[in-house]
N, C-alpha and C positions, 0 to 999 in steps of 0.2 A: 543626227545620228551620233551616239555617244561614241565616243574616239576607238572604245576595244575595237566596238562592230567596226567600224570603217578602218580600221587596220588591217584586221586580220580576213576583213572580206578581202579588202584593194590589199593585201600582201605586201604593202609597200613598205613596210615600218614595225619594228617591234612594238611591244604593249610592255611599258615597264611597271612597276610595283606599284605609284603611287596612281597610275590609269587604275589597273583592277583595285585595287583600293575605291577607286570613284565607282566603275562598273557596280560592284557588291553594291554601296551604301544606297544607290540606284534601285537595284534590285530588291534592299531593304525598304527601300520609301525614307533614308536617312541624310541623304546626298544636302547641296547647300540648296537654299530657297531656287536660285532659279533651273535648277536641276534637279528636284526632289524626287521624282520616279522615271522610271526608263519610259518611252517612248512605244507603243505598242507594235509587237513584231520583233524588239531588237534582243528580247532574251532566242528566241528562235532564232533568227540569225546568225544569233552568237554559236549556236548548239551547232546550227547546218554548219556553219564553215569551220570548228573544231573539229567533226566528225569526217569532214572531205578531205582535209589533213590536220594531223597533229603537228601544232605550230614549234617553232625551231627553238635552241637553247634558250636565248634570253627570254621570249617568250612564254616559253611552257616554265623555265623556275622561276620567275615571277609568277604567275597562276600560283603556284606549288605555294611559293614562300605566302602570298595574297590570302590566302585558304588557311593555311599553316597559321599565323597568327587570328585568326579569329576564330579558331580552334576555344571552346570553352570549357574541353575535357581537363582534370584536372593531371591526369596522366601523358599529356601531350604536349610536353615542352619541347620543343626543340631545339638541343644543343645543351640539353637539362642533364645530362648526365644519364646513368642507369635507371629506366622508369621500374613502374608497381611490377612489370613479366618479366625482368633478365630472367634471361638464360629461357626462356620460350622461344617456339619459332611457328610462323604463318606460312601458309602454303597456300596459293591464289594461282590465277590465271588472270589472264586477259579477257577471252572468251574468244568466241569462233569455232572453226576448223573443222575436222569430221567430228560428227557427233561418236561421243562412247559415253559410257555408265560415269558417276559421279567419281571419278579418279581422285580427286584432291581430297574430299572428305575423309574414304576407306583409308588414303593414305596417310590422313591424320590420326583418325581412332589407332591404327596399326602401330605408328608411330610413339602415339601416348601410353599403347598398350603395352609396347618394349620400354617405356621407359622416360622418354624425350616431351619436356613437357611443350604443350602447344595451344595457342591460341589464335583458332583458324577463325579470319576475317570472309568478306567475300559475299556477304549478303545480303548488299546494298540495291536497293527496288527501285528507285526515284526514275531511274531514266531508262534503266534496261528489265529485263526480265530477273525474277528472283534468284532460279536456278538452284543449288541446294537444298534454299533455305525450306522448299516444297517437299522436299526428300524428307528432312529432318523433322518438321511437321508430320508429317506418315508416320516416321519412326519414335513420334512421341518424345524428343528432344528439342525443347525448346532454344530457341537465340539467347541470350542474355541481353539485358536491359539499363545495365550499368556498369560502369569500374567496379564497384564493390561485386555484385552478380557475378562478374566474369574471372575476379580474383576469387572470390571464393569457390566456385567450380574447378576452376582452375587446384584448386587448393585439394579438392575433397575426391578428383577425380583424375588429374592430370591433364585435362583440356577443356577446352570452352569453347564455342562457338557464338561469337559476336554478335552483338545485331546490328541495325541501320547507326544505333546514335554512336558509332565511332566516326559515320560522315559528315561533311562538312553541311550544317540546314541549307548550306545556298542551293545544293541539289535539289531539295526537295522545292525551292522558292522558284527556281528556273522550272520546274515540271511545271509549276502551278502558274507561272508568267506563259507560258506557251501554250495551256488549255483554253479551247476544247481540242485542241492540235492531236495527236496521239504520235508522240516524240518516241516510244520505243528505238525507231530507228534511227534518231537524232544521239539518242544515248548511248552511241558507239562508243563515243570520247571517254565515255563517266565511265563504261565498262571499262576501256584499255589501260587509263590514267585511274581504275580503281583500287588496286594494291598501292599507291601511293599516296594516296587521299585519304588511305582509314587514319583514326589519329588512337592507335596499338602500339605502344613503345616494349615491341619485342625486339628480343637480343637480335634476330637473324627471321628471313624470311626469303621462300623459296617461290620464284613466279615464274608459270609456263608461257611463254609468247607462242602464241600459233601463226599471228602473220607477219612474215618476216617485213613489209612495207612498214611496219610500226615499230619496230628493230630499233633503229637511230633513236627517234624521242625516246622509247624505253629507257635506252642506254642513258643517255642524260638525265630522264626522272629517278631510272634508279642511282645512278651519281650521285646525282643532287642528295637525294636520300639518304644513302649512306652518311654525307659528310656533314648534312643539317643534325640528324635523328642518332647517327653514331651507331646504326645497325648493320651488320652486314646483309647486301643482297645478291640472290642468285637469279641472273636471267637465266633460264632453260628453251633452247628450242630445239625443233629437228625436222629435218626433211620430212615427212608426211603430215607434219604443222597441225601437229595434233596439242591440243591444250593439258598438256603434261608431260612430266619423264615418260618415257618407254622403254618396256625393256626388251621389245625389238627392230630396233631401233637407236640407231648414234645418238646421242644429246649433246649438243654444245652448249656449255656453261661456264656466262660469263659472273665474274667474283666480284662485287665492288664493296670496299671497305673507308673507315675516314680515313684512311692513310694511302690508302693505292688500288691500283684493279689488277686483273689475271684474268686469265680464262683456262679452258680446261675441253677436252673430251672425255665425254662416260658413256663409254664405249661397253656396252650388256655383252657382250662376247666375252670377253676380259674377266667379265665375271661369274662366265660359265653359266649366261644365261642363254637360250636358244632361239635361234629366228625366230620372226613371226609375222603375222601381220595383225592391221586394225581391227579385223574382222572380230578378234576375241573381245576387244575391246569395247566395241558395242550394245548399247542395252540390247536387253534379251525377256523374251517373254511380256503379258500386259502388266505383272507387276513390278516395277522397278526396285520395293522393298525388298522383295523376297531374295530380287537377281543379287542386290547387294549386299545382304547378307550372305547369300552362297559364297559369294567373294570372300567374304571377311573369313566363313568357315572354311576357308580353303577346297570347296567344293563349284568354283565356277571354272572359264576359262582358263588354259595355264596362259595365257597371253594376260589377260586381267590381273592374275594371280603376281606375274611376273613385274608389272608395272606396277602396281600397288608398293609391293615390296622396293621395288628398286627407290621408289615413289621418299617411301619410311625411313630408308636408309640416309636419303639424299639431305632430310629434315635431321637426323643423328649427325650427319657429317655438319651439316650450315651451323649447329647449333651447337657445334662440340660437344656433346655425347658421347661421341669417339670417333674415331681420326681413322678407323679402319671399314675400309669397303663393306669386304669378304664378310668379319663378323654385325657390320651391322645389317647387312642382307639376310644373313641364316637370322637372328634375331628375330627381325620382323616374318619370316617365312615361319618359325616357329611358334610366335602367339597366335597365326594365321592358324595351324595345324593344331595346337595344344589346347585352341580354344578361347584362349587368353581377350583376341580380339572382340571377339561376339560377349565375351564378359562384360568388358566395358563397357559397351554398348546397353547392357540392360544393368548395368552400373548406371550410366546416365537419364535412364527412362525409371529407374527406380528414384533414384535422386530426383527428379522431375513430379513425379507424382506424391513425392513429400512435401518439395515446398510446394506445390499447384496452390 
């Protein structure tokens, strides 16, 4: 059994850098002669007992840094300095929690559409479900396909939407070590630990935890992150462990920077937002395009309505846009109302069917 599996099954021992180093070349077929491929079973293994629990500090940033250098983007140095997105910001989750409508996306178009540029990640298939990127296919907004692709969108629109090749191919080499298996539910870990695997050197990025059991590793991967990548990150959670801000709903948000951490409460009363519950938040109706455009046109739930916005602001403040709640809330409530929102949107599907 190669050393990761037997550590991280038997719990007894970290896996340091130059282990996952061995693990990978393994899983490439690159390893030394008398270890040239893994063992069958052991990428499965691997996957089950990351997904039972996400393994402790040393552990998980070894993985992180192990990943992180065999990185072949040419945008993902780490510790490079200001990559191809300063001054962009990501907005991701974890996944879980109660289901509701595609929060993170609305909250980016919204975002992009005030002004805040973004390049939202989060689309990654290999071990979990797609989730967005199904949405956005409906909506005739394609992923992007490369650094260039997604600077340039970026460029000509104010946001991008990634696609798989910001992830590390080991995922997709661990899906394909584990078939005919059907690992979705193995790929808890690639989902939790997947805002920090995409290799986006944006300025700032905005991630909702919904189980708080995953709380601790997060804190440390975003750490790590921060001090590797030189970006600022925000954990967000909150009591009803919903996979995003809420704006009815306390948020707790923790700040981590390469210089130090904070944390915070954003507290939607404060901001003159009104109770609520999940209920608005909810898909609604058989078509999901349609719900989410009402969203954007400020004609859906004001719960939806309410979190979206709070959602857009949260991406203004991470990414310095402006340092003020109050105006970047009315901001994004008002491309929401003016239209501004749903422009973009067929801004993007226009742009899409040029270069198709």
């Amino acid at each position: 059994m190669h050393d990761a599996v037997a550590a991280l099954t038997g719990q007894d021992r970290p896996v340091d850098l130059p282990v996952w180093r061995s693990f990978w070349d393994g899983l490439h077929g690159h390893g030394p002669r008398h270890d040239r491929e893994l063992r069958r079973g052991e990428a499965v293994a691997l996957l089950a007992s990351l997904s039972t629990a996400l393994p402790a500090r040393t552990t998980l940033t070894a993985l992180l840094d192990s990943l992180a250098e065999r990185r072949p983007g040419q945008a993902g140095r780490r510790g490079g300095g200001p990559g191809a997105f300063d001054g962009a910001v990501d907005i991701t989750g974890t996944g879980g929690g109660p289901r509701t409508f595609d929060l993170s996306t609305a909250a980016a178009v919204t975002a992009a559409a005030v002004g805040t540029p973004v390049v939202k990640t989060g689309f990654h298939a290999h071990l979990s479900p797609a989730g967005p990127a199904g949405l956005l296919e409906r909506l005739g907004i394609p992923l992007t396909r490369s650094y260039e692709e997604t600077h340039e969108t970026l460029e000509d629109c104010g946001i991008a939407f990634a696609g798989s090749f910001v992830y590390p191919v080991e995922l997709t080499l661990l899906a394909r070590a584990a078939l005919p298996l059907d690992v979705s539910g193995l790929g808890r870990c690639i989902e939790a630990l997947g805002p920090f695997l995409a290799d986006m050197p944006v300025s700032a990025q905005v991630t909702a935890v919904c189980d708080a059991r995953l709380a601790p590793a997060l804190r440390t991967a975003a750490a790590h992150t921060a001090r590797a990548d030189g970006r600022r990150v925000w954990l967000a959670g909150n009591d009803l462990g919903a996979d995003g801000l809420l704006g009815c709903s306390p948020n707790r948000v923790h700040v981590y920077e390469a210089v130090g951490e904070d944390e915070f409460t954003l507290d939607p009363a404060l901001l003159g937002l009104a109770p609520g519950t999940l209920e608005g938040l909810r898909p609604r109706g058989a078509d999901p395009v349609a719900h989410f455009r009402a969203v954007l046109g400020g004609e859906g739930p004001r719960e939806a309505e309410d979190a979206v916005c709070l959602s857009a602001a949260a991406l203004a403040v991470a990414g310095h846009t402006t340092g003020d709640w109050h105006e970047a809330l009315a901001a994004a409530r008002a491309v929401i109302h003016d239209g501004g929102a749903l422009a973009l949107l067929e801004r993007l599907r226009s742009r899409a069917a040029v270069h198709a």
